[in-house]
C-alpha positions, 0 to 999 in steps of 0.5 A: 483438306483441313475441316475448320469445325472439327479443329475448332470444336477440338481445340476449345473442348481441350482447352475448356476440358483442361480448366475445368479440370483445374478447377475442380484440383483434378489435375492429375486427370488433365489428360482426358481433355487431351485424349477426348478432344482430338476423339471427337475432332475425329469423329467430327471429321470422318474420312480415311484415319490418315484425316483424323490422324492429322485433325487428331494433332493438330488439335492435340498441338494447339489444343495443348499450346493453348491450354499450357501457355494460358496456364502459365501466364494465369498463374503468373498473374495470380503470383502462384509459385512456379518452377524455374523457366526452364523446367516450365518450358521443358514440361511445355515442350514434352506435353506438347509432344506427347499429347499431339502423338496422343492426339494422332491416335485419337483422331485416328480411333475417331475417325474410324469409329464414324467410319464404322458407323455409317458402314453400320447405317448404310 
């Protein structure tokens, strides 16, 4: 069953995380908001690592979606020189892949980690 408030916690902490990131010209480490995020999503969700693993993608999925589409259509309207679309939508496509599979190991390590937790607790 799909844990709203862990998909929804994920996506904006990805999506917030990857501006903030911007912002600061720190687009080198953009990733982290896409390694964190679906971390805590996991970890939100608990239960068996098959769970997190799915929380873990879809948040790496639409997380990344999001943050790359926003980014897009924001330095269009900023008139920031852009590559030619097809090198827009190939780097989309391939950041989008990589980071939902990025996303399944997270969530899988999140949810593990919790899974630890309340064994240590109990």
């Amino acid at each position: 069953m799909i844990n709203w408030k862990s998909l929804g916690i994920g996506i904006a902490l990805a999506v917030v995380m990857f501006f903030t990131l911007i912002v600061y010209k720190l687009e080198s480490i953009s990733i982290l908001a896409f390694i964190i995020a679906p971390l805590i999503g996991g970890y939100v969700v608990g239960g068996s690592p098959k769970v997190g693993a799915i929380h873990g993608a879809i948040i790496g999925f639409f997380g990344t979606l999001i943050a790359l589409l926003a980014y897009t259509v924001l330095a269009y309207y900023l008139n920031t020189q852009l590559a030619s679309i097809n090198y827009v939508i190939f780097i989309i496509v391939v950041r989008v892949v990589s980071y939902t599979i990025i996303g399944a190991v997270m969530g899988v390590i999140g949810a593990v980690i919790k899974n630890k937790l309340m064994e240590k607790n109990s």
